[in-house]
C-alpha positions as CSV (number, residue, x, y, z in Angstrom):
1,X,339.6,91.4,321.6
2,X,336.4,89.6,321.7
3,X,334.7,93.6,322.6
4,X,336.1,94.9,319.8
5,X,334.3,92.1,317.4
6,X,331.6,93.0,319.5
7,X,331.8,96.5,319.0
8,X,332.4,95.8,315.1
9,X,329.1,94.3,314.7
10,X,327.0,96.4,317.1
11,X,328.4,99.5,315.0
12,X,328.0,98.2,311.3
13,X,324.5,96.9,313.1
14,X,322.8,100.2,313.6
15,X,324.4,101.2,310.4
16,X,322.2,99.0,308.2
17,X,319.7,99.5,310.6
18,X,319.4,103.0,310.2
19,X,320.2,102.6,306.4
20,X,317.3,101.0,305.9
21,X,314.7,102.8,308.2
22,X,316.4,106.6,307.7
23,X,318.0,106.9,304.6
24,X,318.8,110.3,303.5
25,X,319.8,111.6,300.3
26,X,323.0,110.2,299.0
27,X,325.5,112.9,298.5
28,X,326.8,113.2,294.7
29,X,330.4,113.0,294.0
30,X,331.8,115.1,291.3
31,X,329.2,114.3,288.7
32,X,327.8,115.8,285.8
33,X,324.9,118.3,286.9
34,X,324.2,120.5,284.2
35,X,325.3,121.4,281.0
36,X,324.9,124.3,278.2
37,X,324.0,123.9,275.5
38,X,322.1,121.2,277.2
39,X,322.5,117.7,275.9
40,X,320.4,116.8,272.4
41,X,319.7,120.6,272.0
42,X,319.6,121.9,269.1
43,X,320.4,125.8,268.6
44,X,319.5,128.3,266.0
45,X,322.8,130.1,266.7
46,X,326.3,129.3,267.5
47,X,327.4,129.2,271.5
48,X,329.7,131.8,272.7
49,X,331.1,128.9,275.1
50,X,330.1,125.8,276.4
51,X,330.0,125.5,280.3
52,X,329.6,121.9,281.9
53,X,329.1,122.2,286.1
54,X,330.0,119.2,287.9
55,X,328.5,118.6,291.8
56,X,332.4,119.2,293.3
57,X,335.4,121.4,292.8
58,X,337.5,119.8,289.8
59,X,340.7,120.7,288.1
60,X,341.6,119.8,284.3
61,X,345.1,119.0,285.3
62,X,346.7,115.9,282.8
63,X,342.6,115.7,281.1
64,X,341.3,117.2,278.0
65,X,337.9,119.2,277.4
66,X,337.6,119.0,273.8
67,X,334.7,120.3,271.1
68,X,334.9,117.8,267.9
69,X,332.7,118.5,264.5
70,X,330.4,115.5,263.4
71,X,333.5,114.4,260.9
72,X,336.1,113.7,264.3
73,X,337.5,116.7,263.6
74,X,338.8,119.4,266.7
75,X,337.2,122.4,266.8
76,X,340.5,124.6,268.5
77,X,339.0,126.0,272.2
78,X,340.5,127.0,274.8
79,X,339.7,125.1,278.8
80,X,339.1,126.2,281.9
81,X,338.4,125.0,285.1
82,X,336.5,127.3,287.9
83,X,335.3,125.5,290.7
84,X,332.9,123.1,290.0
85,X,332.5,124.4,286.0
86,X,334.1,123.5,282.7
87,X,334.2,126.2,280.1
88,X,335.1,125.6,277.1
89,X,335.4,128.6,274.6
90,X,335.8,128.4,270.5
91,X,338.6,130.3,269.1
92,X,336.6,130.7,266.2
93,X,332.8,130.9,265.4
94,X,331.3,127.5,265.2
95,X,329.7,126.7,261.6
96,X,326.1,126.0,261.4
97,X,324.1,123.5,260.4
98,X,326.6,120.9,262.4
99,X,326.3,118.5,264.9
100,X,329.1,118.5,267.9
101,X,330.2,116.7,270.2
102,X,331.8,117.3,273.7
103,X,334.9,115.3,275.5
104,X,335.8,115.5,278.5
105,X,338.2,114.0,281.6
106,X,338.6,115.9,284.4
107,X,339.9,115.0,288.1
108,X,337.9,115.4,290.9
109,X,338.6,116.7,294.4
110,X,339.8,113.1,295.3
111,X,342.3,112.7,292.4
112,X,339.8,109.9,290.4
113,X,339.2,110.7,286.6
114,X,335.5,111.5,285.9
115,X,335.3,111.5,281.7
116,X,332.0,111.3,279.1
117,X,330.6,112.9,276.2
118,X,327.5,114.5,275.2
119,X,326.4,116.3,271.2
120,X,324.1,119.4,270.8
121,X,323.5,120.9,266.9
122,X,323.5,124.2,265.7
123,X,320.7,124.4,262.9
124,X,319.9,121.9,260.9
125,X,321.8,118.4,261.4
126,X,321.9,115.2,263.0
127,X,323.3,114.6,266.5
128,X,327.1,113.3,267.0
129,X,326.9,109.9,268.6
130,X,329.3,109.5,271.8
131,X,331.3,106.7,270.2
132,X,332.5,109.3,267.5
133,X,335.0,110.3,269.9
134,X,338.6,109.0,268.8
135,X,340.0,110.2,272.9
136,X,340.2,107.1,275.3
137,X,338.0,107.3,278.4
138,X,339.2,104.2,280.4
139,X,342.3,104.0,282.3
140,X,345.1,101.8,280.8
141,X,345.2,98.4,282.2
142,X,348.8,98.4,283.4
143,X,348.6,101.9,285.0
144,X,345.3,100.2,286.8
145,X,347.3,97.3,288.2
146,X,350.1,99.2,289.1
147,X,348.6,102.5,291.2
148,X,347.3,99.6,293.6
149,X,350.6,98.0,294.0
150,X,352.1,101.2,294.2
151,X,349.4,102.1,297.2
152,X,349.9,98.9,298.8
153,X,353.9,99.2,299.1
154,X,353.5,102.3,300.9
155,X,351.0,101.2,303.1
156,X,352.9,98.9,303.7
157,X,356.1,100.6,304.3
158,X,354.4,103.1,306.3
159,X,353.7,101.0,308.9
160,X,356.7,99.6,309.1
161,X,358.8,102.8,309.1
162,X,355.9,103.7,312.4
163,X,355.1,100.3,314.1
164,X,358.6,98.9,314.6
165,X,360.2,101.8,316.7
166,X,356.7,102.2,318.4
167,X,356.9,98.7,318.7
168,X,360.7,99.2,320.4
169,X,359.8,102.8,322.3
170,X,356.2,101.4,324.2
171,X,357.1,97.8,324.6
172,X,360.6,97.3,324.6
173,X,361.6,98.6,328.6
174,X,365.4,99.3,328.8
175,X,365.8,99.9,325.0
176,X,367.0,96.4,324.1
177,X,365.2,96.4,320.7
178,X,367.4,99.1,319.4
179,X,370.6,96.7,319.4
180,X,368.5,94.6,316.5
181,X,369.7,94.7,313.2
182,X,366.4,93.0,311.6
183,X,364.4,95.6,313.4
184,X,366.5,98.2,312.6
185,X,366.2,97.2,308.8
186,X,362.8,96.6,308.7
187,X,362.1,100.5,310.1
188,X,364.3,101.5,307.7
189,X,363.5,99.3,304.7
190,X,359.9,100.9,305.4
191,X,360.5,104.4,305.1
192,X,362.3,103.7,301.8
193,X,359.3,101.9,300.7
194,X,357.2,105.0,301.8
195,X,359.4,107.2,299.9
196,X,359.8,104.9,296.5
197,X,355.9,103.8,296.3
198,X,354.9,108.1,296.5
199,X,357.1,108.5,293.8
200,X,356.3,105.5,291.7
201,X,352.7,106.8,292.3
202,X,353.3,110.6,291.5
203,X,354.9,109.5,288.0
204,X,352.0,107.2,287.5
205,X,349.1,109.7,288.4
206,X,349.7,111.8,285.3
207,X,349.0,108.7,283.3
208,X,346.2,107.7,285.2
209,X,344.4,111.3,284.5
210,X,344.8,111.2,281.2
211,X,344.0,107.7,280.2
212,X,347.3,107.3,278.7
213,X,349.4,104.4,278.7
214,X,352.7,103.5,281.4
215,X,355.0,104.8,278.1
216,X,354.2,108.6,279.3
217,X,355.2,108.5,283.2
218,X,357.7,110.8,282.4
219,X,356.1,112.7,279.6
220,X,357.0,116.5,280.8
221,X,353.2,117.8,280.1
222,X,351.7,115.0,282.8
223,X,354.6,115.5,285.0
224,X,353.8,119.1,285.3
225,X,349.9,118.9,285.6
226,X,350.6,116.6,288.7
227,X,352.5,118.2,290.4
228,X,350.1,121.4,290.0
229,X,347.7,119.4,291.7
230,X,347.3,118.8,295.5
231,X,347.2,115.0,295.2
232,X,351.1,115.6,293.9
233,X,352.1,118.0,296.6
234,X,350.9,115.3,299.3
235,X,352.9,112.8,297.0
236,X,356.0,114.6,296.8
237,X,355.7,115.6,300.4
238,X,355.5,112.0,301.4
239,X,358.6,111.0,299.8
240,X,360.8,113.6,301.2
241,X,359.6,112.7,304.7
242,X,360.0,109.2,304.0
243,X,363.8,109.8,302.7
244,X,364.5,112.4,306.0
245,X,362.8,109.2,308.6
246,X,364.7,106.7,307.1
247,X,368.2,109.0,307.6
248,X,367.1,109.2,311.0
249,X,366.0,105.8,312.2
250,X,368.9,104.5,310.8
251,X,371.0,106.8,312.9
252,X,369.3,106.2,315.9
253,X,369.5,102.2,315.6
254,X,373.6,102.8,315.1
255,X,373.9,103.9,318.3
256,X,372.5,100.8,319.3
257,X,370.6,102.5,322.3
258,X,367.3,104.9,322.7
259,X,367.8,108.0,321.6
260,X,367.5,111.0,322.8
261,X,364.5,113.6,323.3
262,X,365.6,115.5,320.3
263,X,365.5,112.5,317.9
264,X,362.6,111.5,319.5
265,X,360.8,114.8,319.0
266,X,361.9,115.3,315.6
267,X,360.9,111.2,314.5
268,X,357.3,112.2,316.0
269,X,356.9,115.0,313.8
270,X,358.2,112.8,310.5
271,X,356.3,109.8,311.2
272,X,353.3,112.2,312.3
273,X,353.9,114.2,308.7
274,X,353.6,110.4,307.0
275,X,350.0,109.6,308.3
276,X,348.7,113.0,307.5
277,X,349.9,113.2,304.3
278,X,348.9,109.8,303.4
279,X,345.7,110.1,305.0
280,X,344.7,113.8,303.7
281,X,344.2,112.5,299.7
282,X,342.2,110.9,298.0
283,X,338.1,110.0,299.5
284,X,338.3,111.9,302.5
285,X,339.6,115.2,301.1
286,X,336.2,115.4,298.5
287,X,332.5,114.7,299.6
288,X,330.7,115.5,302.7
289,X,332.5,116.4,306.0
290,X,335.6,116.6,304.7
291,X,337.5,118.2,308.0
292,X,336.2,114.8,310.2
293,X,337.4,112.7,307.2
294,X,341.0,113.5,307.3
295,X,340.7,113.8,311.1
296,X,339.0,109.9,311.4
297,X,341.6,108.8,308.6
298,X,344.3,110.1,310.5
299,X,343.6,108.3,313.1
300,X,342.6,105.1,311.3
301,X,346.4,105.1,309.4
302,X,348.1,105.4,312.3
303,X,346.2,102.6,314.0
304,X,346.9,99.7,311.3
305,X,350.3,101.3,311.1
306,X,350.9,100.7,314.8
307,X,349.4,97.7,314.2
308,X,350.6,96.0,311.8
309,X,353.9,97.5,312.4
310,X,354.4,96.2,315.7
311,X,353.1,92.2,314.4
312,X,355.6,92.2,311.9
313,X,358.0,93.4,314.3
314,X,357.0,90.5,316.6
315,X,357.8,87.9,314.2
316,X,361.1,89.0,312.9
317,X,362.8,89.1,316.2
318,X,360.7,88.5,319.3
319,X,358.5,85.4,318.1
320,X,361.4,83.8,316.6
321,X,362.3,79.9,317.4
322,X,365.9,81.2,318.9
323,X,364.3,85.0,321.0
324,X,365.5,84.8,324.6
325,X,362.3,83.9,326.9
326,X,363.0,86.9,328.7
327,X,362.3,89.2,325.3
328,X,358.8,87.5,324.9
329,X,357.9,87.8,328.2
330,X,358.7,91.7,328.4
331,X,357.4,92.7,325.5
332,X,354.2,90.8,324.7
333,X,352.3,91.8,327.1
334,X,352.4,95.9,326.7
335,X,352.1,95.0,322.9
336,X,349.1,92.8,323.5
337,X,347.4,96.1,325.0
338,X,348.7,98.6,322.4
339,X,347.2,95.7,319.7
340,X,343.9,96.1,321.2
341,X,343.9,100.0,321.5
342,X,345.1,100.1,318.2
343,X,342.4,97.8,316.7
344,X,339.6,99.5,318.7
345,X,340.4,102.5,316.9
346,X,340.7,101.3,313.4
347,X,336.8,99.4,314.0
348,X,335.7,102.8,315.2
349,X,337.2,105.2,312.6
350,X,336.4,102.2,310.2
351,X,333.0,102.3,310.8
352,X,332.4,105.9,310.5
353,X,334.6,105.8,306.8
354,X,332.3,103.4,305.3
355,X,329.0,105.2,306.3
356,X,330.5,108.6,304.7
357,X,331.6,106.3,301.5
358,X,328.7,104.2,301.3
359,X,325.8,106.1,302.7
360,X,323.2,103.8,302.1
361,X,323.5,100.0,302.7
362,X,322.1,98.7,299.8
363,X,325.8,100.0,298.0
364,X,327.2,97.5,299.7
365,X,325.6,94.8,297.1
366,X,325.2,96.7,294.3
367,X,328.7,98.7,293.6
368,X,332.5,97.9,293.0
369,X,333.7,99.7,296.0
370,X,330.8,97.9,298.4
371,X,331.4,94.7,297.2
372,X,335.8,95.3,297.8
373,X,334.3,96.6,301.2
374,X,332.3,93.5,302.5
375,X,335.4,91.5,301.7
376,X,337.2,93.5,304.0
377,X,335.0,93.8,306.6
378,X,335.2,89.5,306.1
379,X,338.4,89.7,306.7
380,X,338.6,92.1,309.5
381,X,336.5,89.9,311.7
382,X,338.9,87.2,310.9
383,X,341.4,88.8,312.0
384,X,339.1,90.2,315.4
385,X,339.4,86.8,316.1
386,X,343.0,85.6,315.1
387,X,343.7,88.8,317.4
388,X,341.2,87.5,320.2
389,X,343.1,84.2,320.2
390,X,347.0,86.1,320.9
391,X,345.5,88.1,323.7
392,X,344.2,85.6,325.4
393,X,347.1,83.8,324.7
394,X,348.8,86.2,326.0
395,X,346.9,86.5,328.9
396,X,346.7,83.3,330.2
397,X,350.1,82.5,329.3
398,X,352.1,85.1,330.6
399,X,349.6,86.4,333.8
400,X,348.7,90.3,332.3
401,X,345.3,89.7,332.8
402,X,344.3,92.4,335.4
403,X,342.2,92.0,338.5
404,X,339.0,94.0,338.8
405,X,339.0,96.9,341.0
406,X,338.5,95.5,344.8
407,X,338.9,91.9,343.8
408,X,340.9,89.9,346.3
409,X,344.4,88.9,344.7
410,X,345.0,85.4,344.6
411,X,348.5,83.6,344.9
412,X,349.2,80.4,342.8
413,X,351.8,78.5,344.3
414,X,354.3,76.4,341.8
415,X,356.0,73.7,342.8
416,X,359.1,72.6,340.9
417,X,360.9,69.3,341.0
418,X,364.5,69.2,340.4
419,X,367.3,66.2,339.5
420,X,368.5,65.2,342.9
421,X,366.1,67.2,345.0
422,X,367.6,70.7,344.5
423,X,365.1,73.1,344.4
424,X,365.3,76.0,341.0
425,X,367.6,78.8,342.0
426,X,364.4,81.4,340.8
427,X,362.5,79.5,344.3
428,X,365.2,81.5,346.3
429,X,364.0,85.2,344.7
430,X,361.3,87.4,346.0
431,X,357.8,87.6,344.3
432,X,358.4,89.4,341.8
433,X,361.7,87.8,340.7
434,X,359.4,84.5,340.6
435,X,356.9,86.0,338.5
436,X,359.4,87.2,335.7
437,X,360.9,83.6,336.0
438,X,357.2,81.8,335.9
439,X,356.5,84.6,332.3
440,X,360.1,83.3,330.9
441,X,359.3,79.8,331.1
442,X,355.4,79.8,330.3
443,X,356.7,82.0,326.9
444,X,359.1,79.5,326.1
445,X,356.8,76.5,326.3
446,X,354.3,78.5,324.7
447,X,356.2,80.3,322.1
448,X,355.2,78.8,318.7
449,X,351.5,78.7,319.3
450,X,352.0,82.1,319.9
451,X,353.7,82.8,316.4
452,X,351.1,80.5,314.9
453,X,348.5,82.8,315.8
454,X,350.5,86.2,315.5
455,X,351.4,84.8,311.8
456,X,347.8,84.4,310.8
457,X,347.0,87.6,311.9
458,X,349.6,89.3,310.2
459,X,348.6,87.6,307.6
460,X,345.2,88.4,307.1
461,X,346.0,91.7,308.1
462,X,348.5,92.0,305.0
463,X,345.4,91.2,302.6
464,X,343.4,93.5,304.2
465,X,345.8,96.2,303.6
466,X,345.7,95.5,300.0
467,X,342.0,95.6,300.0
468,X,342.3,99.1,301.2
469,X,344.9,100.3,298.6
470,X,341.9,99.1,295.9
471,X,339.4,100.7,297.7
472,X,341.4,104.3,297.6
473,X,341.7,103.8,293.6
474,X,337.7,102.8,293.7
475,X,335.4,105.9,293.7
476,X,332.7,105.6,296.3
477,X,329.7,103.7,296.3
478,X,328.0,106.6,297.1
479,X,328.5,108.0,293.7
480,X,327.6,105.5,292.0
481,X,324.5,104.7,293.6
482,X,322.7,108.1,293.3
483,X,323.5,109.5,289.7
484,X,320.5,112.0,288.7
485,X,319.3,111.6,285.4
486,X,319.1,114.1,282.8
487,X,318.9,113.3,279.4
488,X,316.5,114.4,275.9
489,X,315.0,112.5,274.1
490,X,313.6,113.2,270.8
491,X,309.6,112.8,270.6
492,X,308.8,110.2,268.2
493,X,305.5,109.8,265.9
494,X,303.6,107.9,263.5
495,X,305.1,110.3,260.9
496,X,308.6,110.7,262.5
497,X,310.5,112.2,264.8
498,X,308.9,115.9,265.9
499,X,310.6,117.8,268.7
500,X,312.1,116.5,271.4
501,X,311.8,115.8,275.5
502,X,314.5,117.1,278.3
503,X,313.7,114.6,281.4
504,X,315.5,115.1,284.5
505,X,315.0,112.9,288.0
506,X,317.1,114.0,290.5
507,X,318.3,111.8,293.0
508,X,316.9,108.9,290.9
509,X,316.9,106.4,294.4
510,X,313.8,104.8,295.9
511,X,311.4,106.7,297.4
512,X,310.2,110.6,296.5
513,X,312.0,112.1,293.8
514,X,311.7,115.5,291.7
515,X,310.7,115.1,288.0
516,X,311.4,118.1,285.5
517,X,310.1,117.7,282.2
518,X,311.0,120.1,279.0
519,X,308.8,120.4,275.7
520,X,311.1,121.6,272.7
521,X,310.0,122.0,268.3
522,X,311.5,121.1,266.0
523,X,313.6,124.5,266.4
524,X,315.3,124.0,269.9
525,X,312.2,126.2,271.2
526,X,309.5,125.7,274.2
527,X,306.6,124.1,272.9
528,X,303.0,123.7,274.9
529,X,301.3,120.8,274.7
530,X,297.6,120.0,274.6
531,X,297.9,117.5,276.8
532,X,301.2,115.3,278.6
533,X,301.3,112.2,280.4
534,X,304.2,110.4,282.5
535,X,304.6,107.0,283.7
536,X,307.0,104.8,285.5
537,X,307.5,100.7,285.1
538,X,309.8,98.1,286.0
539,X,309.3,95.1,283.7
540,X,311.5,92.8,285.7
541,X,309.8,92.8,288.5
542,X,306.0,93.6,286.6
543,X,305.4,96.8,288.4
544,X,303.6,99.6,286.8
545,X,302.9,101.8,284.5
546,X,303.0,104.3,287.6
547,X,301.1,107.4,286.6
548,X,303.1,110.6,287.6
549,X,301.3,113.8,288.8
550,X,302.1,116.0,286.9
551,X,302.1,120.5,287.6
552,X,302.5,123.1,285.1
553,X,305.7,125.6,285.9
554,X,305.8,127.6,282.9
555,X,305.8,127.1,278.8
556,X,306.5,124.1,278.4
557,X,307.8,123.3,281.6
558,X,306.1,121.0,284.2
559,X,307.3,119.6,288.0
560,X,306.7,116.3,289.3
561,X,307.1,117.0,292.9
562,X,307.9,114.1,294.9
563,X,307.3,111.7,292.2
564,X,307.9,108.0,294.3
565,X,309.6,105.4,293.2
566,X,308.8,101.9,295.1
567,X,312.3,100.2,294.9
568,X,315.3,99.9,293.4
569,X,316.1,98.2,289.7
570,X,316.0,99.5,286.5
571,X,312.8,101.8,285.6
572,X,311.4,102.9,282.5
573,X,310.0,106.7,282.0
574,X,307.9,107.4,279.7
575,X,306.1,110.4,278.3
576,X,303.5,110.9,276.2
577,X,302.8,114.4,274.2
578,X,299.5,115.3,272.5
579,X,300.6,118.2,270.2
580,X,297.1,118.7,269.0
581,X,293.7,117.3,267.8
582,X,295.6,114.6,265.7
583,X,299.1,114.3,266.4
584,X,300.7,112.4,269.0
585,X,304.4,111.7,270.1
586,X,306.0,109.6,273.0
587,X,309.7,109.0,274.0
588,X,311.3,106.9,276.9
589,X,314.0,106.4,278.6
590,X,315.7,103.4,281.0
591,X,318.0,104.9,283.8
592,X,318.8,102.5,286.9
593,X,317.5,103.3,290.6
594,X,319.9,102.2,293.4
């Protein structure tokens, strides 16, 4: 256990290492890109439709994309989703000399809830603030709490449902775990669990789309516009493979005896059809790589559930005060191997999760999902070394440590006094009668250290599995730690407000960055300037103003190629328009650099 910590650090190591001497550019995830009419514009004739193209695939599902008149008032359009755009069409002509304003909350690829707002005018009229909007954009606070709970329980359950009969299949020699009626009901008490948390969480995803409260779980509309969705199928799917493994683990533990090939067979395939479906939604399904995602999360879910399955296992029935010596001694030391496999594999496909999440290590410190993430990587070297103290326990209590290749064996001789002189009846026995007679008595002498430490790393390991069912309700630090900016901005003067600015800075993170800058009149039109200046600054920590070079790209249109910024914090742009000989406009804006 001791090379796995080793091989936890070495990997997050060169992760943060290479973070900080190589980092790439962070990939979006199911963001706003564009936009028309373009945010702040303001049009001399009504749009046909409104588009809004997001950097993934979405789907409208149980959301809303709505067009509202300065007043609150809806504006009936139709919505629909292609792809990665919006498009939201009037059913009638839009008046002019209005302000509007655009709501939206769509689901991404990875079932999260990406919502906002943004006003454009049509002739003459002031912009609609976002706050205007009546439609909530946060999720409900009950529905937050509960979707985690909901995760957890059928983490939970999941590997209970795999670890105990792996547990009883790989460790268990001569099928004696299958005459247990606590294993037995904790296989089958997980597969229910599987079953009951996918359904608690399909009736409380509609909900969770649509910002609405736990009241409309079984409002008909959200119902439906789940189970549309791929995130429901995998839901659904989950709980009727949950129900069918539970039917047949609880048939097979009847008979009190291992079952046959055809059981066997068809458990593989149910237990096999609850880590892929659990592990093909949510992060790994959206973003980069997504074939390697499923495939590493695949194998990380079926690692904790062997796992963790097999430790709880452990302490219902072999680890327990009254467990013959014999049980212990059989079946700890194949489990002590599977444990370390199984953890091995979770550090591994671990590892290469959080650099496709996080990207960069700076979101580690900066974002909800990296800050949830150091706590469990915390945690998971606590319980590296929890693990480290059962398996040399293990080890040196019950003799599985292995000699190398070509070392010479070595015999240690016991001696064993007796009342009266007689010598142990186990004395009598060949060698390896003695040795399963040495393992019984060294596991019951040892037997509630070893549940000590097995406890605390089941544990720990519980907490970390609730860490895990936030962190699949968090979106990834990746997305929020590269947002590109794109806003206008109107100019303003010593005698008002004249035209206005579109800025964009795309991927708005330290180092080179493109800067696009649009000139508009007072009419919604392309202006040139007689002159334009940009600068950068960071007043917290004194730096700047940064001039900006500046190139011409068309009327008024200019391209700040590989414009740098030094670090990370929260800058300032700001431009600086000479319309002519004597009038002169500026306009800023603050957008944070991760």
């Amino acid at each position: 256990m001791r090379r796995a910590s080793a091989l936890l650090v070495a990997l997050v190591t060169g992760w943060l290492l290479v973070g900080v001497v190589v980092a790439g550019p962070a990939a979006a995830h199911a963001v706003l890109v564009s936009t028309d009419p373009a945010e702040g514009a303001r049009l001399d004739q009504a749009p046909e439709r409104i588009t809004l193209r997001f950097s993934e695939p979405v789907t409208l599902g149980a959301g809303y994309a709505r067009l509202l008149h300065a007043d609150g008032t809806v504006h009936v359009s139709t919505a629909a989703v292609d792809g990665d755009t919006l498009t939201i069409t009037p059913r009638s002509p839009l008046p002019d000399d209005l302000g509007y304003l655009v709501t939206y909350r769509v689901v991404s690829a990875d079932s999260h809830p990406i919502s906002g707002a943004y006003s454009f005018v049509v002739g003459d009229a002031e912009l609609v603030a976002d706050g205007a909007a009546a439609d909530p954009d946060t999720t409900d606070p009950a529905v937050a709490a509960a979707l985690p709970a909901s995760r957890w329980a059928g983490f939970a359950g999941l590997a209970l449902a795999v670890g105990v009969p792996v547990l009883v299949l790989v460790c268990w020699p001569g099928g004696g775990g299958w005459a247990s009626g606590r294993l037995r009901r904790l296989a089958v008490g997980g597969s229910v669990a599987v079953a009951v948390a996918a359904v608690v969480s399909f009736l409380l995803q509609g909900p969770y789309a649509a910002a609405a409260g736990l009241a409309s779980v079984a409002d008909p509309a959200l119902l439906s516009a789940t189970a549309a969705s791929s995130a429901g199928w995998a839901l659904l799917a989950r709980a009727v493979l949950g129900v069918a493994l539970a039917v047949l683990l609880r048939s097979a533990w009847r008979r009190g005896e291992p079952p046959s090939t055809g059981r066997l067979v068809s458990g593989g395939v149910l237990a096999a059809g609850l880590v892929i479906s659990t592990a093909a939604t949510g992060h790994p399904v959206a973003g980069p790589w997504p074939g390697l995602a499923v495939a590493v999360t695949v194998v990380h879910v079926a690692a904790m559930a062997i796992w963790l399955g097999g430790l709880a296992g452990l302490l219902a029935v072999v680890l327990r005060p009254e467990a013959p010596a014999d049980d212990v001694a059989t079946v700890l030391p194949p489990f002590s191997r599977l444990a370390f496999a199984s953890v091995v594999a979770l550090v591994v496909s671990g590892t290469v999760q959080s650099v496709r999440e996080v990207e960069s290590p700076t979101a580690l410190f900066v974002t909800t999902y990296g800050w949830v993430l150091v706590a469990k990587l915390a945690l998971v070297l606590a319980v590296l070394g929890a693990a480290g103290v059962s398996r040399v326990g293990v080890q040196q209590r019950l003799g599985v440590r292995r000699s190398p290749p070509g070392a010479r064996r070595r015999v240690t001789a016991h001696a064993f006094a007796s009342v009266g002189g007689a010598a142990p009846a186990a004395a009598e026995d060949g060698p390896a009668e003695m040795r399963e007679h040495l393992q019984s008595v060294s596991a019951a002498e040892h037997l509630p250290a070893l549940r000590r430490s097995v406890l605390v790393e089941f544990a720990v390991a519980a907490v970390i599995l609730a860490l895990s069912a936030v962190l699949v309700g968090t979106p990834p630090a990746r997305s929020a730690v590269a947002e590109p900016v794109d806003v206008v901005l109107p100019l303003e003067g010593s005698a008002g407000a004249s035209g206005s600015v579109q800025v964009s800075v795309d991927p708005a993170r330290p180092g080179p960055n493109t800067l696009h800058v649009y000139l508009f009149d007072d009419t919604g039109r392309l202006t040139q300037p007689a002159a334009i200046t940009v600068s950068l600054s960071e007043a917290a920590q004194e730096i700047g103003p940064l001039d900006v070079d500046l190139q011409p790209a068309g009327p008024g249109h200019y391209v700040g190629d590989g414009m740098s910024i030094p670090g990370a914090g929260t800058w300032t742009l700001a431009v600086s328009v000479r319309l002519d000989e004597f009038t002169a406009t500026t306009a800023r804006t603050e957008f944070p650099v991760r």
